[in-house]
C-alpha atoms as one frame of an Amber mdcrd trajectory, in Angstrom:
protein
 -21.717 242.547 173.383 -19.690 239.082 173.749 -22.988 237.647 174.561 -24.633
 238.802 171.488 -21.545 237.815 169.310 -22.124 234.643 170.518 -25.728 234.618
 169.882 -25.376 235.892 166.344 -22.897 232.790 165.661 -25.043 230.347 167.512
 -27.579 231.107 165.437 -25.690 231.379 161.855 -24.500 227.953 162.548 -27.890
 226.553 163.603 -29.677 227.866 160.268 -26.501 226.566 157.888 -27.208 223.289
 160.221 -30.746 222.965 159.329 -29.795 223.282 155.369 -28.084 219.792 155.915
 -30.362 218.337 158.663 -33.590 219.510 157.349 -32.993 219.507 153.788 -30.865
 216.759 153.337 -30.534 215.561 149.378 -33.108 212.932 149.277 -35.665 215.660
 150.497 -34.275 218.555 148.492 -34.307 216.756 145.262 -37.885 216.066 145.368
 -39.163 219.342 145.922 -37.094 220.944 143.353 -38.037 218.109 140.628 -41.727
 218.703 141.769 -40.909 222.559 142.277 -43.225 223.678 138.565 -45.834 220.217
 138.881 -48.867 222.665 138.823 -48.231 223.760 135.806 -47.480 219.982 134.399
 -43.522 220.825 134.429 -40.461 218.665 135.655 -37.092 219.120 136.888 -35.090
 217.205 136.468 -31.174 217.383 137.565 -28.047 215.784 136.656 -24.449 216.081
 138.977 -26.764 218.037 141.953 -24.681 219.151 144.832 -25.392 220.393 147.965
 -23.221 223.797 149.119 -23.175 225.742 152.270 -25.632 228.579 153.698 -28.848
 227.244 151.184 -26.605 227.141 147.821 -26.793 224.369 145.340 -25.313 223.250
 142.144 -25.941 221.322 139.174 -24.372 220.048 135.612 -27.326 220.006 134.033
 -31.496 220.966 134.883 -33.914 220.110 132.135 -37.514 221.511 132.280 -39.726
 218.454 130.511 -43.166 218.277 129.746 -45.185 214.908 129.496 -41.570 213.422
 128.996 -40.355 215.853 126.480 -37.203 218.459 127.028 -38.492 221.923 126.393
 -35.438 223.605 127.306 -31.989 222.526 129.223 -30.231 224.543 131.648 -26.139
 223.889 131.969 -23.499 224.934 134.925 -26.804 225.546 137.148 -25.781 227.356
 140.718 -28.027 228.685 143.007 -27.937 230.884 146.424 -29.585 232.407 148.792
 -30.777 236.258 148.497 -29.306 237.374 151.461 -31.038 241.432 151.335 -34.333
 239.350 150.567 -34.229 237.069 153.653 -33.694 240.190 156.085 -37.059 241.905
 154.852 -38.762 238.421 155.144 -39.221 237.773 151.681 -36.593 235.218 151.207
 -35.545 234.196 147.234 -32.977 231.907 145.023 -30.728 233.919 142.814 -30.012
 231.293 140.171 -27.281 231.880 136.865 -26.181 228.676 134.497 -25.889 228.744
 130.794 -28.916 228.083 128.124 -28.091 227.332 124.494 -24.771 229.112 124.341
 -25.844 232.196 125.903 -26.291 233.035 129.631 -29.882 232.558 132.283 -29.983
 234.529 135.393 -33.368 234.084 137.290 -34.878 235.036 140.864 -36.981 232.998
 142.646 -39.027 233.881 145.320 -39.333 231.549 148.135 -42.929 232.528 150.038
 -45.469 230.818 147.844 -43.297 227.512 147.097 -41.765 228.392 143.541 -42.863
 231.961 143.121 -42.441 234.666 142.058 -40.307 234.324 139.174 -38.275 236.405
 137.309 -35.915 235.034 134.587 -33.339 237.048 131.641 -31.997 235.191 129.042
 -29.299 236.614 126.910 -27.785 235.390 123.120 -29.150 231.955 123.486 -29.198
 230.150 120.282 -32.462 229.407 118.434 -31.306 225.418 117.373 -30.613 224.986
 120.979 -33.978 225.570 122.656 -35.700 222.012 122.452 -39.254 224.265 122.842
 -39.089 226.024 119.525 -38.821 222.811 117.137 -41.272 221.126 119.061 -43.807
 224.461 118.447 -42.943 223.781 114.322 -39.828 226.368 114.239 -36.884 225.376
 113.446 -33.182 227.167 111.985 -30.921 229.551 113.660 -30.259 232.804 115.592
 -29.912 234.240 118.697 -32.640 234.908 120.942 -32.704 237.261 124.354 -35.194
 238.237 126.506 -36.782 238.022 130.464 -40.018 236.592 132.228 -41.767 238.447
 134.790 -44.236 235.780 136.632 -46.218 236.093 139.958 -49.519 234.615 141.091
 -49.673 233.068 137.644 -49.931 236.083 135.309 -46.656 238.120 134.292 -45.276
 238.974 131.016 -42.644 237.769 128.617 -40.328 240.212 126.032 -37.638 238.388
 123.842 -36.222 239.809 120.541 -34.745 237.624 117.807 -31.622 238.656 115.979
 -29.346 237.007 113.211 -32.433 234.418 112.230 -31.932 232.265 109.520 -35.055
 230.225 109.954 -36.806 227.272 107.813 -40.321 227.319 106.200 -42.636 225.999
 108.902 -45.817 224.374 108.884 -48.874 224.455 110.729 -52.373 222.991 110.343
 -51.027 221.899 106.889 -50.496 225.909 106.024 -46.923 226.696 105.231 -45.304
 229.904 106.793 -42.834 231.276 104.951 -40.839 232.083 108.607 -37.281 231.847
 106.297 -37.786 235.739 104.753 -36.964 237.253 108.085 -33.834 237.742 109.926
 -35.019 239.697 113.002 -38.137 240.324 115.249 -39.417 241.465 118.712 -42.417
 240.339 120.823 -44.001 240.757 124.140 -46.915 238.264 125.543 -48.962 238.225
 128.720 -49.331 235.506 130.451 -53.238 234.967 132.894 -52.944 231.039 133.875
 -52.542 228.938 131.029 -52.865 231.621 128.564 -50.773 233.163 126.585 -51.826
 236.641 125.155 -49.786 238.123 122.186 -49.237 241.593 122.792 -47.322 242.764
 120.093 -44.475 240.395 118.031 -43.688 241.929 114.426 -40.697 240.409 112.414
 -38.853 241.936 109.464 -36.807 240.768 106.816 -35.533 242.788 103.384 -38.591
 244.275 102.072 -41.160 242.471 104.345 -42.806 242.949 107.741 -45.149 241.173
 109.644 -47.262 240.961 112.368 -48.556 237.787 114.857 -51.324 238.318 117.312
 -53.663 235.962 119.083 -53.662 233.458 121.793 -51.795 230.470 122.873 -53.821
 228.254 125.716 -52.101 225.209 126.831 -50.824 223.881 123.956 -52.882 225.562
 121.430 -52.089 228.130 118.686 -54.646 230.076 118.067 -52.956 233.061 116.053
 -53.167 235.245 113.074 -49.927 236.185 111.086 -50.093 239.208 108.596 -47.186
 239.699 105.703 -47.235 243.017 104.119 -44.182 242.727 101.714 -43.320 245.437
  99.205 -44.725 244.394  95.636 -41.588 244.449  94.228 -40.577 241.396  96.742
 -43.995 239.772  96.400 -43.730 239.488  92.949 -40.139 237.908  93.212 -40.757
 235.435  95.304 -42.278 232.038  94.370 -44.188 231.942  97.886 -46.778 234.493
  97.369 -47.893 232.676  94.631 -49.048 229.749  97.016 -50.365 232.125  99.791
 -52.807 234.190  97.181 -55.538 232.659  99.058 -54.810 234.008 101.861 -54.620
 237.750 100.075 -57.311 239.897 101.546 -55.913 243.761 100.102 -53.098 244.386
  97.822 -49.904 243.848  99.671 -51.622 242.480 102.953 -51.880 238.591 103.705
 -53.637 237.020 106.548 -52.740 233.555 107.585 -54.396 231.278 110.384 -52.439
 229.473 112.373 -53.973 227.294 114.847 -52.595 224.146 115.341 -51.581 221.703
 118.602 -48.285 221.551 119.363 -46.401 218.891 120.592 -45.756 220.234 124.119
């Protein structure tokens, strides 16, 4: 039994050893910066330190895209999954704060970066550097989780409290500032993005957005179906008539390239 004991602490301190001797920082920073580079992503990190038993910290991780922040991660800590290691399926259990609200993610560790699963909670719509580069801009809260493996998974978010601005896209303006809430759910297959459902409501309007994002793409179709009482209140109807195809139903394109 003492011979085990010391076995068992021989080899604790030899794997908290390696974290240090074979991941020191200059190699550990590289592979995490270059952790998402097959799907054209960055890390970058700002105050990174180094803890004990495979945990890390950092003031600040920014995912960037041909040199442009999509979203910024703040108070970043990460550990080891201790239950995962022992079945041989070893993952990160990450937590940090995103636009005002919280991130908790798992990262699985066989594959390189992968698989990935991610929950987001009350993070604010102004602060996620993603949405005004897709054209949408305003306020709100937004929560939801990512579910990625093998490069397929699926995304669910709902949008509360919105107070959004017009947007535009392919020269089309979408009145986005007539609803205060929606829900959505996509499916990702490599680098395509299929709308499953996302609906958003306002006071006497609902609509609907399906279609396809690939890369950077939009390729989607929104439909308004406002109560006539509404469409004949409000000055924007008047400038979307063309896009009227039955009595209280619009159809707008929207495919445009975004900037990301």
């Amino acid at each position: 039994m003492k011979r085990f004991a010391v076995a068992l602490l021989f080899g604790a301190l030899v794997i908290a050893g390696s974290w240090f001797v074979v991941f020191p920082r200059s190699t550990l920073l590289p592979l995490i910066r270059n952790s998402l580079s097959s799907s054209g992503l960055a890390v970058e990190l700002s105050g990174f330190r180094k803890g004990y038993f495979y945990d890390f910290t950092a003031e600040k991780a920014a995912i960037n895209k041909s040199d442009r922040t999509l979203l910024t991660v703040q108070d970043l800590s990460c550990g080891l999954d201790i239950p995962s290691t022992l079945i041989l399926k070893p993952a990160l259990l990450c937590r940090g704060e995103i636009a005002g609200g919280g991130i908790r993610g798992r990262v699985g560790l066989i594959h390189g970066m992968g698989p990935l699963k991610v929950n987001i909670e009350e993070a604010r719509v102004e602060g996620l550097p993603f949405l005004s580069l897709a054209g949408v801009s305003g306020t709100g809260k937004i929560s939801g989780r990512m579910d990625i493996a093998a490069g397929s998974g699926d995304i669910v978010f709902a949008i509360r409290d919105a107070h959004l601005l017009p947007a535009s896209f392919g020269g089309i303006r979408v009145p986005l500032d007539i609803f205060s809430h929606g829900t959505g759910a996509l499916a990702l297959v490599g680098e395509t993005l299929r709308v499953t459902s996302f609906s958003l409501e306002g006071s006497s309007i609902y609509a609907r957005v399906k279609g396809t994002i690939e890369g950077n793409m939009l390729n989607l179709t929104m439909e308004l179906m406002p109560q006539k009482s509404f469409a004949e209140e409000n000055p924007v109807f008047g400038l979307l008539a063309a896009y009227r195809d039955s009595p209280g139903h619009y159809s707008i394109p929207i495919a445009e390239a975004v900037n990301f």
